[in-house]
Backbone bond lengths (Angstrom), bond angles and torsions (degrees), N, CA, C in turn:
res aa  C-N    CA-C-N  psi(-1)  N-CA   C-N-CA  omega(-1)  CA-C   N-CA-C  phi
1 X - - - 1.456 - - 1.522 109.33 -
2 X 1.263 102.78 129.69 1.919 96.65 174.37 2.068 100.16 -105.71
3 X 1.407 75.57 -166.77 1.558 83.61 -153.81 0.998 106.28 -59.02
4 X 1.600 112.98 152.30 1.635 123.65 -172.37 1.416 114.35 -93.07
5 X 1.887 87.80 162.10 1.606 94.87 -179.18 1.602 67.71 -113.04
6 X 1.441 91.40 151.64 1.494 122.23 170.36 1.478 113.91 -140.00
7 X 1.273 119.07 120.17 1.106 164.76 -133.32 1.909 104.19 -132.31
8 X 1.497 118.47 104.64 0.932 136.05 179.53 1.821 114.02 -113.31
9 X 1.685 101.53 111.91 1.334 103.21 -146.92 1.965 82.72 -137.39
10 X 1.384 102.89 146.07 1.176 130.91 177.72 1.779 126.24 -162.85
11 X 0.959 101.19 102.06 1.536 115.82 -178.57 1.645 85.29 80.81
12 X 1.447 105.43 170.14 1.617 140.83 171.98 1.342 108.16 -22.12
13 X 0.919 126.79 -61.55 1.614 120.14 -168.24 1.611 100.50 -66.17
14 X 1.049 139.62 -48.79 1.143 162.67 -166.10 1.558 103.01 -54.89
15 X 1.488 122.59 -64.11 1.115 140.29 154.81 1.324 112.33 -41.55
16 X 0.956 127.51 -65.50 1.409 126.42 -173.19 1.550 120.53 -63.26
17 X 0.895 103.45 -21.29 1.697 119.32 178.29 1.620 100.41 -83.90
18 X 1.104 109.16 -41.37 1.737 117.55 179.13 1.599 82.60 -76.82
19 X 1.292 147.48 -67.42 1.741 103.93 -162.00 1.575 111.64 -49.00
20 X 1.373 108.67 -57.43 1.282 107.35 -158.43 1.711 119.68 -67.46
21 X 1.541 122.68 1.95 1.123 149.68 150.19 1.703 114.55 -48.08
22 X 1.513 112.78 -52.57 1.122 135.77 -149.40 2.037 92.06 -83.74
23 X 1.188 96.92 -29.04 1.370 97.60 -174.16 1.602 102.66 -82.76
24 X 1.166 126.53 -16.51 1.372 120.05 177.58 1.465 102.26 -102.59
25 X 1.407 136.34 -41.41 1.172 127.97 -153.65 1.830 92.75 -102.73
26 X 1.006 128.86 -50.13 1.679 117.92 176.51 1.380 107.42 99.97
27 X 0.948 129.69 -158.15 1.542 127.75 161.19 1.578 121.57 -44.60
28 X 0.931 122.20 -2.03 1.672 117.97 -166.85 1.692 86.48 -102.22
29 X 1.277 120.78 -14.46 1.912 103.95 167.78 1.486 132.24 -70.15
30 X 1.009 88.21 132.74 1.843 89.38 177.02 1.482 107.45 -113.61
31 X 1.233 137.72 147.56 1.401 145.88 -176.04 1.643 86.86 -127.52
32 X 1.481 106.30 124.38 1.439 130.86 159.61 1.834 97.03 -111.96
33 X 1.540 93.87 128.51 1.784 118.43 -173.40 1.267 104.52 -133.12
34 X 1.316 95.96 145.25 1.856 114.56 -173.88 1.597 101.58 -74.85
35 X 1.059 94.13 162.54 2.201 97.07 176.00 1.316 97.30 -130.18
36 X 1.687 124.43 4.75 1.439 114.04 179.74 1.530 104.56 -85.57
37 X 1.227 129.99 64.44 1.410 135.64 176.46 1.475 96.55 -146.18
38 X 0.829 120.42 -35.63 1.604 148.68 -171.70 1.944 105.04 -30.42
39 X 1.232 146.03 147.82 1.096 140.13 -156.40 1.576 111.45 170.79
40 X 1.114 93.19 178.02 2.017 90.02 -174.83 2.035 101.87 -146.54
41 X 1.278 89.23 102.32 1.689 93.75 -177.11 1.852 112.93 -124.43
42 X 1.474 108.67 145.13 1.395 88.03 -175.69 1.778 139.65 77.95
43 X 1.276 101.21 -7.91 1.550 121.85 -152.49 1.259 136.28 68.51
44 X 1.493 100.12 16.22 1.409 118.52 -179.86 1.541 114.00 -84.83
45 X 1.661 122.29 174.64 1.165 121.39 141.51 1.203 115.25 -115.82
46 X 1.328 111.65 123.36 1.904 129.19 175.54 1.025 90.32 -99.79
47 X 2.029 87.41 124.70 1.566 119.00 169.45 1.468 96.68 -139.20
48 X 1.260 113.25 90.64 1.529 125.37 -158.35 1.646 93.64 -87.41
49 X 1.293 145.92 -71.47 0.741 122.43 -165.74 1.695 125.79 -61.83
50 X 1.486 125.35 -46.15 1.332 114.40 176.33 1.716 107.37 -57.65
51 X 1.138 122.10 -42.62 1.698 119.19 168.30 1.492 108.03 -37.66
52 X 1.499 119.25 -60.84 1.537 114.26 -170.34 1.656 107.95 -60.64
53 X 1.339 118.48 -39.58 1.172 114.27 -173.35 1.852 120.16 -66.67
54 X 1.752 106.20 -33.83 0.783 88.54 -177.46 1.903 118.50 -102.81
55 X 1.353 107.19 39.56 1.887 122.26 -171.03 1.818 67.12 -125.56
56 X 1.214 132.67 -55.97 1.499 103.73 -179.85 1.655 127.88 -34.23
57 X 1.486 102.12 -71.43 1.449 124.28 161.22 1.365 107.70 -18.63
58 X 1.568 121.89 -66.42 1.384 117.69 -131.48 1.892 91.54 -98.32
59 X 1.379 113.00 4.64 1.515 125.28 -159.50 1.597 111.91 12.32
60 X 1.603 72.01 93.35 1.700 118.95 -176.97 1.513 118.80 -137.73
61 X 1.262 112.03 -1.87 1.714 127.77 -154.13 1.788 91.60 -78.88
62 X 1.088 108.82 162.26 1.899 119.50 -169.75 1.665 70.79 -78.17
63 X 1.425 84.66 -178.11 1.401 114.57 159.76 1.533 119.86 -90.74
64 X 1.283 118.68 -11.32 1.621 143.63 158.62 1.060 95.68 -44.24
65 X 1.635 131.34 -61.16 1.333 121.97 -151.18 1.459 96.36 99.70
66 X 1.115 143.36 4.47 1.730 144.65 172.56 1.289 105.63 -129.94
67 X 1.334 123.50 170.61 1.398 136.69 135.41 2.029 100.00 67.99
68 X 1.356 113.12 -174.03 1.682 101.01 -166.39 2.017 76.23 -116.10
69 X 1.650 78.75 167.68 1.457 108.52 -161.52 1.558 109.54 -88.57
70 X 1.546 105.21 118.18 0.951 112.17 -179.86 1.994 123.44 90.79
71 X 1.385 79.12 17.59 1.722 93.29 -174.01 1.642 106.13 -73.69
72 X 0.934 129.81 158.94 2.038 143.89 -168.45 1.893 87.20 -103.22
73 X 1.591 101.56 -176.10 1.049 96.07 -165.38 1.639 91.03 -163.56
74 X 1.164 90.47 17.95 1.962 110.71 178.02 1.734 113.36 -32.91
75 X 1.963 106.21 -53.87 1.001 124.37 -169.53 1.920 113.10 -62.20
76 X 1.649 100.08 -36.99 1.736 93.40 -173.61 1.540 86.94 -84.98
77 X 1.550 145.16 -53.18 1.103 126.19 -141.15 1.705 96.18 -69.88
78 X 1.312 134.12 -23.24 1.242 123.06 153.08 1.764 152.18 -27.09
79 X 1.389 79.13 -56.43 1.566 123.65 171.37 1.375 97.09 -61.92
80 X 0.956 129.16 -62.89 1.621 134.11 174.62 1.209 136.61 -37.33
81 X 2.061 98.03 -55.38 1.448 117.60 152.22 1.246 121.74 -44.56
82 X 1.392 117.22 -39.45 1.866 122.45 175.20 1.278 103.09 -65.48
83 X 1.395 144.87 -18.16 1.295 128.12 -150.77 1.909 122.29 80.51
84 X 1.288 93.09 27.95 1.608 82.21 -170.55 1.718 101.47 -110.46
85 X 1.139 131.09 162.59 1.589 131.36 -140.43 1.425 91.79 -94.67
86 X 1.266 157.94 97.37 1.249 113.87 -168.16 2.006 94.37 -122.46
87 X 1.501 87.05 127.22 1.690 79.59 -177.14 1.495 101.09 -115.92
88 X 1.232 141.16 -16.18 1.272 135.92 156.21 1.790 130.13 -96.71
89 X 1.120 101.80 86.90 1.212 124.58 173.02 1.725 119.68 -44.57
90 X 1.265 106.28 129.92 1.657 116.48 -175.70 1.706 111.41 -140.88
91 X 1.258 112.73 119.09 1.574 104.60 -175.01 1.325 109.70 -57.35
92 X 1.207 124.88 -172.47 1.714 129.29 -175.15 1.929 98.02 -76.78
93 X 1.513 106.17 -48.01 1.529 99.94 -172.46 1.530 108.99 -71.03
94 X 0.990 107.63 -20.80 1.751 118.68 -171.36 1.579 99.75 -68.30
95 X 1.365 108.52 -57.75 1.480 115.79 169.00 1.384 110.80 -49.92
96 X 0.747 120.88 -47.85 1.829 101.04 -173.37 0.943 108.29 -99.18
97 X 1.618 153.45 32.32 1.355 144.13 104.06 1.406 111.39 -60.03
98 X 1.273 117.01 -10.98 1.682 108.57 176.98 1.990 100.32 -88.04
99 X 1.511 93.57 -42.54 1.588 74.78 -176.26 1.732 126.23 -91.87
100 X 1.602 108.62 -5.24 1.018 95.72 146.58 1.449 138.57 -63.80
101 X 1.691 123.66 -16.99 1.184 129.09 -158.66 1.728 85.01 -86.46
102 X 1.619 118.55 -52.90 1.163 106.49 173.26 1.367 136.25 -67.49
103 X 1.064 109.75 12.88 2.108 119.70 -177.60 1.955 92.60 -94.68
104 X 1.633 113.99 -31.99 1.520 128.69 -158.02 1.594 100.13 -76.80
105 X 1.326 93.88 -51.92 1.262 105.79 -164.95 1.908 116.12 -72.28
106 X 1.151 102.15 -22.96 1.802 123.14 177.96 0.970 107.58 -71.07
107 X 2.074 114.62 -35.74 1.639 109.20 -179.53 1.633 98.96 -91.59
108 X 1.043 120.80 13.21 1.976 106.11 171.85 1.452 122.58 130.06
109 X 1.686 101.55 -23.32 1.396 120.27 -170.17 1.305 127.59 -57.14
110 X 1.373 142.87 131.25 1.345 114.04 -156.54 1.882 114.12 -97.60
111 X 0.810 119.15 177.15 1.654 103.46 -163.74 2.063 109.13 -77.88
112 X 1.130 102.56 -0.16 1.599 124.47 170.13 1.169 118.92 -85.08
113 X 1.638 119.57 -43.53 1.722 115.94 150.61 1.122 105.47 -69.88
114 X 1.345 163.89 -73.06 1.551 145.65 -156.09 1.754 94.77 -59.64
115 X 1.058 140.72 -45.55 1.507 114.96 -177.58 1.750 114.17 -46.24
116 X 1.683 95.44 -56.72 1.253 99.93 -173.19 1.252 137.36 -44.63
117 X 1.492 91.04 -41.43 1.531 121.55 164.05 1.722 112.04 -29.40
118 X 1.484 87.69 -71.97 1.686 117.93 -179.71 1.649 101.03 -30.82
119 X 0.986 95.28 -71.89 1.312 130.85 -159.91 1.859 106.16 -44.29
120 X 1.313 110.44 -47.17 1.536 148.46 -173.87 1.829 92.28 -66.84
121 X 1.295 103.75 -67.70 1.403 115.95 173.74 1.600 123.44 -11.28
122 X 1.948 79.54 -81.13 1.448 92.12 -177.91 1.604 114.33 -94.24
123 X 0.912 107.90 38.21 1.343 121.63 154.25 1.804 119.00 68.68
124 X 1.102 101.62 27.42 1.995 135.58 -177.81 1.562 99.04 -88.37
125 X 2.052 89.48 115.66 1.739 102.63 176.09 0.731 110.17 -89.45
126 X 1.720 137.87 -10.73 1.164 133.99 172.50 1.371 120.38 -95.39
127 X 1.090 112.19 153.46 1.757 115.05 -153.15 1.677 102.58 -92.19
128 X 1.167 119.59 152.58 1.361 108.95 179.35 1.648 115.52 -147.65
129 X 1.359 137.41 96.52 0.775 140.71 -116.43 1.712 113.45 -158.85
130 X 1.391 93.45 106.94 2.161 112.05 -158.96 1.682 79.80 -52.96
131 X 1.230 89.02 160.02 1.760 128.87 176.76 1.939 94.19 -59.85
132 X 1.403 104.33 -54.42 1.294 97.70 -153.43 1.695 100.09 -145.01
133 X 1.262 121.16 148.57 1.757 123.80 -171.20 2.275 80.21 -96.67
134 X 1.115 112.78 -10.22 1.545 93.04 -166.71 1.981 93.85 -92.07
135 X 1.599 102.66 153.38 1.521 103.17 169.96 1.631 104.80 -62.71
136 X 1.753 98.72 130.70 1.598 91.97 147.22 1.671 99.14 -132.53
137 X 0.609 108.92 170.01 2.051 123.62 -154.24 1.542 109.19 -144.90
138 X 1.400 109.12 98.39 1.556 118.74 177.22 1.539 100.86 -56.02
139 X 1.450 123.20 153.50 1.377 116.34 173.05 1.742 90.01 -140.88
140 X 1.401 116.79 137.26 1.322 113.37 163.57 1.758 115.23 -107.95
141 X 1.008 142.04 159.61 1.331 154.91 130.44 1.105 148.00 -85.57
142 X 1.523 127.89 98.31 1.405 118.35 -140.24 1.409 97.75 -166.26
143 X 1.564 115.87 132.01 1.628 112.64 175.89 1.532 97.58 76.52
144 X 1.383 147.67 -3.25 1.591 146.37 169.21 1.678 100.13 83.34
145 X 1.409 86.56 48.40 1.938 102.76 177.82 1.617 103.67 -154.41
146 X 1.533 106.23 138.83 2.122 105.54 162.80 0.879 76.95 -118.87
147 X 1.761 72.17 138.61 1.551 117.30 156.86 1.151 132.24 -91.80
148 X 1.360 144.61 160.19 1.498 124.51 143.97 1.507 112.02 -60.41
149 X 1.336 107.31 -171.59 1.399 90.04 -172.92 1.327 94.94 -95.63
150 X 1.498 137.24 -58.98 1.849 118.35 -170.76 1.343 115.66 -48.41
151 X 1.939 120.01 -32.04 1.245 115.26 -176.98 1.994 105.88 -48.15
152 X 1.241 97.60 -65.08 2.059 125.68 173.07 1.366 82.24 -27.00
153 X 1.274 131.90 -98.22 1.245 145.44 -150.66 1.722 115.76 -50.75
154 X 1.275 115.03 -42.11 1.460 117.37 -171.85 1.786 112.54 -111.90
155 X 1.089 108.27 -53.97 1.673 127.96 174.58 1.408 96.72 -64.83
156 X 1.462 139.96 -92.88 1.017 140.09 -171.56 1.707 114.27 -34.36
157 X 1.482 113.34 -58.05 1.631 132.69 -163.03 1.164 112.03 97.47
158 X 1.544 125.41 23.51 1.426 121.58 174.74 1.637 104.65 72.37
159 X 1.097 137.83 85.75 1.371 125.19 -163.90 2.261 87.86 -105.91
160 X 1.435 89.81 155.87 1.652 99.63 173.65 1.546 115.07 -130.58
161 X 0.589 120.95 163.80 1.811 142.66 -43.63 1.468 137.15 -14.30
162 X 0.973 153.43 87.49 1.507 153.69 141.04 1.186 110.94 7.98
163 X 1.663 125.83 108.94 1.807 104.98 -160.63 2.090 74.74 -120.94
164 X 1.058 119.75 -7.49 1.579 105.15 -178.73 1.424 109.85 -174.80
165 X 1.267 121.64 165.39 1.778 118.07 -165.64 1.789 103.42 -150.14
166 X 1.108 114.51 105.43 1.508 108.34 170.54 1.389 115.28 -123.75
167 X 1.741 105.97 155.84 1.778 96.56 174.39 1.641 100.80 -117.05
168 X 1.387 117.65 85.86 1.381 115.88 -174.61 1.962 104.13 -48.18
169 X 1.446 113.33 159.96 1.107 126.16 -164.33 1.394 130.29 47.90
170 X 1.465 131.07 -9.63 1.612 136.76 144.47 1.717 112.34 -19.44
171 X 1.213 113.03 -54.43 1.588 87.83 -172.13 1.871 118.29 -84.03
172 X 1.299 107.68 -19.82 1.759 92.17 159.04 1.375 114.62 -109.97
173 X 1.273 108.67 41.21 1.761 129.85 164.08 1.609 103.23 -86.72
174 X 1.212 117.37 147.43 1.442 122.93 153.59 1.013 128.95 -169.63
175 X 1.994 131.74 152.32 1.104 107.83 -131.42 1.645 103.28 -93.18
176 X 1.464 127.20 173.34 1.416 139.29 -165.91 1.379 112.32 -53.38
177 X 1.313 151.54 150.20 1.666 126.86 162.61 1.210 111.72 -63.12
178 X 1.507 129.46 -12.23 1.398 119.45 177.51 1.384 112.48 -84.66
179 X 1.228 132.24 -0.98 1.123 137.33 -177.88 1.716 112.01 -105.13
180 X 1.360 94.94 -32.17 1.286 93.02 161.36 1.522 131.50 -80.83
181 X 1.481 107.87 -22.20 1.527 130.73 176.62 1.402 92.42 -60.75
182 X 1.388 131.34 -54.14 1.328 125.44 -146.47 1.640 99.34 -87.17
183 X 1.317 116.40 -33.82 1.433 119.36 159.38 1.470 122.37 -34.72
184 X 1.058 80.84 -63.53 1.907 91.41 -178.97 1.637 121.61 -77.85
185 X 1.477 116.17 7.02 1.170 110.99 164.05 1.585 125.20 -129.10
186 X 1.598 100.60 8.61 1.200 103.18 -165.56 1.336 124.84 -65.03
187 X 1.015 153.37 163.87 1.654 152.87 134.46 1.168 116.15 -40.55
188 X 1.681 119.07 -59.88 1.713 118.85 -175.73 1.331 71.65 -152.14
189 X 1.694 96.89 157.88 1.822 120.30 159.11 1.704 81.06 -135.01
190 X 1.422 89.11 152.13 1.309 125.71 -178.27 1.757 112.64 -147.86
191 X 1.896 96.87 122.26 1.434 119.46 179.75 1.288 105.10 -75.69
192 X 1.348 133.95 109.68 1.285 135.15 -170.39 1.932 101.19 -68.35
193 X 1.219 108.71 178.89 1.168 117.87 -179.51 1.470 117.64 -93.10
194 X 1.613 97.50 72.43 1.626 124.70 177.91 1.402 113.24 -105.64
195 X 1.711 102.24 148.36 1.486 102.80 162.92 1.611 124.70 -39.11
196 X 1.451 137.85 130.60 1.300 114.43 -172.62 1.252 105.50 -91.30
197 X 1.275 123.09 -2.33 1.412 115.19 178.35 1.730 119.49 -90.27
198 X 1.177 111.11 -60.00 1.359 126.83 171.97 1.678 124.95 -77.76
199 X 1.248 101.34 -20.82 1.961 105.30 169.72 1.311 106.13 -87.99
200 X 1.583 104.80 -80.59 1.182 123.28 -167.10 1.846 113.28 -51.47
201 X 2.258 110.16 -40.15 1.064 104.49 -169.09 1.623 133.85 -66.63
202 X 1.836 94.22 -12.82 1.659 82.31 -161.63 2.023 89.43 -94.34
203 X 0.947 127.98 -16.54 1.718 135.68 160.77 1.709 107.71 -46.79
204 X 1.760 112.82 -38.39 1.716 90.90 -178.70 2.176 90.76 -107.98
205 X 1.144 103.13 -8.06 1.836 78.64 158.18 1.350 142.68 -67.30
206 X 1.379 84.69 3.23 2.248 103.40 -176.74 1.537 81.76 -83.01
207 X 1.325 96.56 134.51 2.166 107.83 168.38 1.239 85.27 -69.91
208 X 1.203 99.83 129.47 2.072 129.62 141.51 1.376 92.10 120.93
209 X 1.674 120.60 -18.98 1.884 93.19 -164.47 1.621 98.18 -66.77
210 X 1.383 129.35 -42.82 1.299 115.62 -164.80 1.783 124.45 -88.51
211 X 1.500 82.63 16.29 1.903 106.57 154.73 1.121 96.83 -92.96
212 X 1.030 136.85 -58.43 1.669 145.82 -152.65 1.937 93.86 -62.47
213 X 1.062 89.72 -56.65 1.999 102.65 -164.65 1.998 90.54 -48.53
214 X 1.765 96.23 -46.76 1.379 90.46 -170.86 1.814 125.10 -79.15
215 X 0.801 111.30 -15.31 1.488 145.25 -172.41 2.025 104.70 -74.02
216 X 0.974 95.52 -50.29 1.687 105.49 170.51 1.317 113.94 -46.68
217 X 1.267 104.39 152.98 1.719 117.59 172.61 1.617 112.82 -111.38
218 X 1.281 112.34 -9.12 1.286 134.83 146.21 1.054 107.15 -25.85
219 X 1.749 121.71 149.62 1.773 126.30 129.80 0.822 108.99 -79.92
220 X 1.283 96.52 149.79 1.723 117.76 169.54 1.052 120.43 -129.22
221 X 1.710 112.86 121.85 1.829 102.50 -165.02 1.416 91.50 -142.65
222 X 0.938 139.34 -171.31 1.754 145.64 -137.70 1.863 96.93 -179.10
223 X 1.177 93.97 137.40 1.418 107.65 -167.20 2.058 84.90 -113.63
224 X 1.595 109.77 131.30 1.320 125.41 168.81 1.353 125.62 -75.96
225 X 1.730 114.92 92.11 1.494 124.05 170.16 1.354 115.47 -30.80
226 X 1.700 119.23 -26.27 1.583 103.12 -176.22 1.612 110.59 -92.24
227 X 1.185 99.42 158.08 2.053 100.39 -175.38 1.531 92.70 -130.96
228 X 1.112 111.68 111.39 1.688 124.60 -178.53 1.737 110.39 49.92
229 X 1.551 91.35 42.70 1.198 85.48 138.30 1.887 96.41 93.31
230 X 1.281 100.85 3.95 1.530 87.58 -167.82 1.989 96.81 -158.44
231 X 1.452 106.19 162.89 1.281 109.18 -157.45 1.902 108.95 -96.78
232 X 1.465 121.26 100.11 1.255 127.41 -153.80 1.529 93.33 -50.49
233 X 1.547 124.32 -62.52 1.352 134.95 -166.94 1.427 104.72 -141.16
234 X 1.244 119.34 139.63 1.497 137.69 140.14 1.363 87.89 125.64
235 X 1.735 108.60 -171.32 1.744 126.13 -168.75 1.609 91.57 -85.21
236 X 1.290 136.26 39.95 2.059 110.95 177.55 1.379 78.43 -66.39
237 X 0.987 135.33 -54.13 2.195 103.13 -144.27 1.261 118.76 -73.74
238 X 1.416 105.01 -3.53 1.594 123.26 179.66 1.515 118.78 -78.21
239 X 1.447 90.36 -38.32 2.067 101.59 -168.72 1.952 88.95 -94.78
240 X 1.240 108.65 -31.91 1.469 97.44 -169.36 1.722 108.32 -76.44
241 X 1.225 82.79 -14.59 2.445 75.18 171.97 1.582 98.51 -80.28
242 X 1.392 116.66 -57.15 1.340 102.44 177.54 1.077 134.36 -43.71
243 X 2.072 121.09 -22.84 0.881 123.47 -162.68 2.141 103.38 -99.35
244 X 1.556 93.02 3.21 1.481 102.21 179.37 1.548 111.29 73.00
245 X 1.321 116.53 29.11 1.318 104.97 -160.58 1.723 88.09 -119.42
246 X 1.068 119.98 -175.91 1.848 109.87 174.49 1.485 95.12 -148.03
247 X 1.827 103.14 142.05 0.880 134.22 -145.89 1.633 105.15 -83.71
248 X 1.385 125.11 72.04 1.223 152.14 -173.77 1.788 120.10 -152.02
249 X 0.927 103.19 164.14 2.066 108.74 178.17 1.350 101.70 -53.41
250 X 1.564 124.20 -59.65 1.591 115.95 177.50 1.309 97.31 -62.27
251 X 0.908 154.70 -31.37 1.947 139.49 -170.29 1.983 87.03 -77.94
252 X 0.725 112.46 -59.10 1.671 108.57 179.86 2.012 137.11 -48.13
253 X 1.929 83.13 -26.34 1.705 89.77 -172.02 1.897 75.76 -93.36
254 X 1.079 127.85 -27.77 1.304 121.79 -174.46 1.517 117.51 -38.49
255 X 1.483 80.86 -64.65 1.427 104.81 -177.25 1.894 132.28 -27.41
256 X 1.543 70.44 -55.23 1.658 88.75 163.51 1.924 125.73 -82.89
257 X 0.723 104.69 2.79 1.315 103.88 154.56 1.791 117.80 57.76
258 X 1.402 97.99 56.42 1.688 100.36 -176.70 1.672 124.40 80.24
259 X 1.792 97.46 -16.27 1.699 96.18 -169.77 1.548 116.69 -83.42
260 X 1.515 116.13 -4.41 1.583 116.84 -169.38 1.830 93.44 -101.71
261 X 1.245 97.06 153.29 1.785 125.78 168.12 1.364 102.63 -83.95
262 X 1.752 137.02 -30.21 1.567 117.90 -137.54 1.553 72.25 167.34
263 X 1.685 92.51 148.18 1.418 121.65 154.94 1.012 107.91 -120.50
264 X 1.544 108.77 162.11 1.498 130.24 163.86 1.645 116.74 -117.73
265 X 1.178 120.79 97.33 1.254 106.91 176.38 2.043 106.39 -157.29
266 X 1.131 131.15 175.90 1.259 126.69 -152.04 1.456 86.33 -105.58
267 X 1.608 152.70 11.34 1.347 142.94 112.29 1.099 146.14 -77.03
268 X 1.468 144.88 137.84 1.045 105.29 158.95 1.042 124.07 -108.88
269 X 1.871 87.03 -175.14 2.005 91.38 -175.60 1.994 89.40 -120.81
270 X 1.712 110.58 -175.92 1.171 109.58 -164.88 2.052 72.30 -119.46
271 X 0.811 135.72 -8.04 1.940 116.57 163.02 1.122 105.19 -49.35
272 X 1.536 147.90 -37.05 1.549 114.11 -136.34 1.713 87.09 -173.46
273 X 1.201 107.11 119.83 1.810 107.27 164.68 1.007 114.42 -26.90
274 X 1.415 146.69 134.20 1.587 154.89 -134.37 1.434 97.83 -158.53
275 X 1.266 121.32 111.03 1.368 124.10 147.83 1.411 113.09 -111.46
276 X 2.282 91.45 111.30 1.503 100.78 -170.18 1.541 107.43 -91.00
277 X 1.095 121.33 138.73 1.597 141.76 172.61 1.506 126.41 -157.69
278 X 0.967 128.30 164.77 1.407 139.05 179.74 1.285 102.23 -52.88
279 X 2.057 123.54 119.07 1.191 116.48 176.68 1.211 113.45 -104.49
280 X 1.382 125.18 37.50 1.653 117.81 -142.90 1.633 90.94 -130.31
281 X 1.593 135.43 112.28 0.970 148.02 162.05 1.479 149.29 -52.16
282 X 1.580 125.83 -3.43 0.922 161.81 160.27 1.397 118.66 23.17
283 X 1.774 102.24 -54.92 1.553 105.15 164.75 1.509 99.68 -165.24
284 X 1.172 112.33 -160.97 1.330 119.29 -164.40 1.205 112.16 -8.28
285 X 2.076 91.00 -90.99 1.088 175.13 146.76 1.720 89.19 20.44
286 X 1.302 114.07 -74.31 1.477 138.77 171.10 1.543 99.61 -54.52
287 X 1.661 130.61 -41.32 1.332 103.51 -163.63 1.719 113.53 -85.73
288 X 2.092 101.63 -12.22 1.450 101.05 -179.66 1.938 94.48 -75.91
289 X 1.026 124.01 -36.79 1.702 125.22 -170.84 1.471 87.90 -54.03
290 X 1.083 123.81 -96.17 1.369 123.57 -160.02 2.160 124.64 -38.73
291 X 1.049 86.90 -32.77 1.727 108.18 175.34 1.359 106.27 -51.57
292 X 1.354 105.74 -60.99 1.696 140.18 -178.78 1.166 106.05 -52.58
293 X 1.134 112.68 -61.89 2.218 123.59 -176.28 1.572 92.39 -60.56
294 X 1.517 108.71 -51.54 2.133 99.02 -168.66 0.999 104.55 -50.47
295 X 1.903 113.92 -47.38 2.072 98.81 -156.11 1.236 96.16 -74.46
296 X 1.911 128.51 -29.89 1.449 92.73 -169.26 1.960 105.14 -89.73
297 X 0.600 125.03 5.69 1.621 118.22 166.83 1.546 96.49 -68.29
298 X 1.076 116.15 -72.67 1.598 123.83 -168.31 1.971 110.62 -40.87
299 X 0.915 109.66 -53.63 1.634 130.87 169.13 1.335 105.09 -49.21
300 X 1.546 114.42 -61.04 1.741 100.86 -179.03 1.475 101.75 -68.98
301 X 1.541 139.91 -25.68 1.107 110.16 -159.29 1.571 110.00 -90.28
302 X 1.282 125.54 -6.05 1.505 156.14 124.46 1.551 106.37 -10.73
């Protein structure tokens, strides 16, 4: 294997940029994933984002855009029949990668072997590998209530205004040595086209990643969640007012705070060398084009 592109992915866009990554880079990709989504439902352990990334990989992903394709759902509509509340939904196969991860993790295992594991499973050459084996825990504030973050997101409905944002356990969090290994040897890392507040943020609140980001000889460039200008899916325009930033390429290189070489996004801004192109993912086809344009933008600016 030569040196890696590493690939920093959180929620959907993030993922999706890591398949179509995978088709250019091959085994030499690494996917670094947030664990601030991370939760315990069912008797499971939900680790939603390295899961999505790696049912991306193995193209296995629903047609939802979550969870694997074609999964039953026997186990919650059960749960239901008992009377039990169930507001976060998990297919039957989905569930038992959650509770195997939690049977792994009870005997000692750290949450970097159960990915790998995962990963091994479904039959993914590229490695994919959480930010951090320690809990960190998105918390939102919103309506004069915190949330967790799936509660915020699914239970609540995402309510707006954004009155506060924490990643409980971030500061005696830190990130894996393989994550740092892959830091320090990469060719290019690339910020997939994630929220920067809520994907990307609770991944650089672990002490050292945004030494690490800076520390590289790598480029580092960040691919723009917005596509003309506007947010396809999820809360970005929600966390990015809170975050004072405005919902444009300069609100985006902002975001990040000095750590990117280059953007990628279909505007530009005058912060940061801009390679403008179509950021919009559609199918494959689009996610190997765009993958392809990042590493080599990132490489020349290298």
């Amino acid at each position: 294997m030569s040196a890696p592109v590493v690939v920093l992915a959180g929620g959907t866009g993030g993922a999706m940029l890591a398949r179509g990554m995978l088709d250019v880079a091959g085994e030499d990709l690494v996917v670094v994933a947030r664990v601030g989504d991370d939760t315990e439902a069912h008797g499971g352990h939900v680790s939603p984002d390295p899961d999505l990334v790696t049912f991306w990989l193995a193209d296995a992903i629903d047609a939802r855009g979550w969870g694997l394709r074609d999964d039953t759902f026997a186990v919650m509509h059960a749960l239901r029949a008992l009377g039990e509340d169930v507001w976060f939904n998990l297919g039957d196969r989905d569930l038992a990668v959650c509770l195997a991860r939690a049977r792994r993790l009870a005997a000692g295992e750290r949450l970097t072997g159960c990915a790998d594991a995962l990963r091994r499973a479904y039959g993914v050459e590229a490695r994919v590998l959480p930010v951090s084996d320690d809990p960190v825990r998105t918390r939102i504030r919103a309506a004069g209530a915190w949330h967790e973050f799936q509660a915020y997101m699914i239970r609540a409905g995402a309510p707006a205004p954004v009155q506060d944002v924490e990643f409980a356990g971030a500061g005696a969090a830190a990130p894996t040595p393989e994550v740092l290994d892959a830091l320090r040897e990469a060719r290019a890392v690339v910020i997939g086209p994630s929220n920067p507040v809520i994907s990307i943020g609770p991944m650089l609140a672990v002490p050292g990643m945004r030494d690490a980001l800076r520390a590289t000889s790598a480029p580092v460039v960040a691919v723009s969640p917005l596509v003309g200008g506007r947010v396809l899916k999820g809360p970005t325009a929600t966390f990015m007012a809170w975050a004072g930033h405005p919902l444009d390429s300069a609100g985006i290189a902002a975001a990040y705070d000095g750590l990117l070489d280059g953007l990628v996004a279909d505007e530009r801004t005058d912060a940061l060398p801009t390679l403008e192109t179509d950021v919009a993912m559609p199918d494959a086809d689009a996610r190997e084009r765009l993958a392809r344009e990042t590493l080599q933008f990132a490489l020349a600016l290298g």
